[in-house]
N, C-alpha and C positions, 0 to 999 in steps of 0.2 A: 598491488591494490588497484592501479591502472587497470591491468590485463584484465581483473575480475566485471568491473567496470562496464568497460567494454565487451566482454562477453555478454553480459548481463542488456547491456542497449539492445546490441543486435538480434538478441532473440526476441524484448518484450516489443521491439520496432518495426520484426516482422510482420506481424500477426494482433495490431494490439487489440485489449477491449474496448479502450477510451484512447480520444486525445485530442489536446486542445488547447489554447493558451486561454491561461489563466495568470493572475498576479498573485502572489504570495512577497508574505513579507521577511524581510531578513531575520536572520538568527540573535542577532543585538550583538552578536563580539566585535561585527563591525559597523552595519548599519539597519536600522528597524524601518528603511524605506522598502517601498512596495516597487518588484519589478516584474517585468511580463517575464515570464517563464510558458516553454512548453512541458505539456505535462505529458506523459505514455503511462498508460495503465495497461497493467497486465497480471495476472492474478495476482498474488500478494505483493507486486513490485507497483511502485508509483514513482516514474522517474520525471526528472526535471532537468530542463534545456536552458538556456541562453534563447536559443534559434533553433530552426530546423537542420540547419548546414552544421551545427554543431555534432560530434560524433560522438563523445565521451559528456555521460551525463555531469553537471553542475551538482547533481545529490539523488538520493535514492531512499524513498521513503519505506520501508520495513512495515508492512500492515498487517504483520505477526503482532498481535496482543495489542493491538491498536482500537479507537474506537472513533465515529464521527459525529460530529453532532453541529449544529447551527451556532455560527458564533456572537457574539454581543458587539462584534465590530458595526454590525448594521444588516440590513435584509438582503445583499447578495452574498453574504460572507460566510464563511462556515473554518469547521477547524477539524485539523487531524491528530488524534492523541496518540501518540506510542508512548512504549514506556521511558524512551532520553526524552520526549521534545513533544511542543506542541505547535504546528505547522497551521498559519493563518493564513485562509483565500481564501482571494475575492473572483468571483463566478461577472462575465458580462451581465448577468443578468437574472432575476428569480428560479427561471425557469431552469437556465444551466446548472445552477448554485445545485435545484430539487434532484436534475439529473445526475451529476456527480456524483453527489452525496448518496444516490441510491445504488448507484454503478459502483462507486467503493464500498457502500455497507455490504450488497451481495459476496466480493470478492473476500470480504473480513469472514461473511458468516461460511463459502464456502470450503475457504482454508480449513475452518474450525472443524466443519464438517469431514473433509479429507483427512482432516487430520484424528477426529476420532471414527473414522472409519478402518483406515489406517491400524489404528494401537487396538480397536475393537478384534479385528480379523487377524492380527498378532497373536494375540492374547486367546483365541479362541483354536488358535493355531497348534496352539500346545498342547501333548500331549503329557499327562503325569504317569508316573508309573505305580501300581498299584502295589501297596503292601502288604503282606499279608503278618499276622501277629498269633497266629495258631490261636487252635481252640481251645 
């Protein structure tokens, strides 16, 4: 699970779309306090740091079937929906909050798109073979 991890850092760390520290709030099994996290976005991956010196991410957000939208915590907060979990942060500021949220919505709708481009060009891929049932 390590190995994958880590594979997974080093490529979206490369190259990423987004990144920035952010605060997000804990999970509740152990504590619902807010701590600064870095965040790496990269297409459907949205990983999360301790620090930057850190090399294996703290968590890995899946934005396969996910959705974002603005949260009720207050005006720089917003929230990430998958379908385990819903992931709470807080943006320094309006304007990051706006930025984020738009930079993650693109990579949700992207995926979706890849993805039924994908199973379209599949599926158009095939060919049937023709019966014939005499006259």
């Amino acid at each position: 699970r390590t190995e994958i991890r880590d594979i997974i850092s080093s490529k979206c760390r490369e190259n990423p779309d987004k990144m920035a520290e952010l605060k997000k709030q804990g999970g509740g099994h152990r504590s619902k306090a807010w701590r600064k996290r870095l965040f790496v976005l990269k297409g459907v991956y949205m990983l999360y740091y301790k620090n930057e010196k850190q090399s294996s991410p703290q968590g890995i957000i899946v934005l396969d079937g996910a959705s974002v939208e603005n949260s009720s915590k207050g005006q720089n907060y917003f929230q990430i929906v998958t379908p385990a979990r819903a992931y709470q942060i807080q943006a320094k500021n309006e304007q990051d909050k706006n930025e984020w949220m738009e930079t993650i919505q693109t990579a949700i709708d992207s995926y979706v798109c890849d993805e039924n481009k994908s199973s379209q060009s599949f599926v158009a891929s095939i060919t049937l073979p023709t019966l014939s049932f005499g006259d």
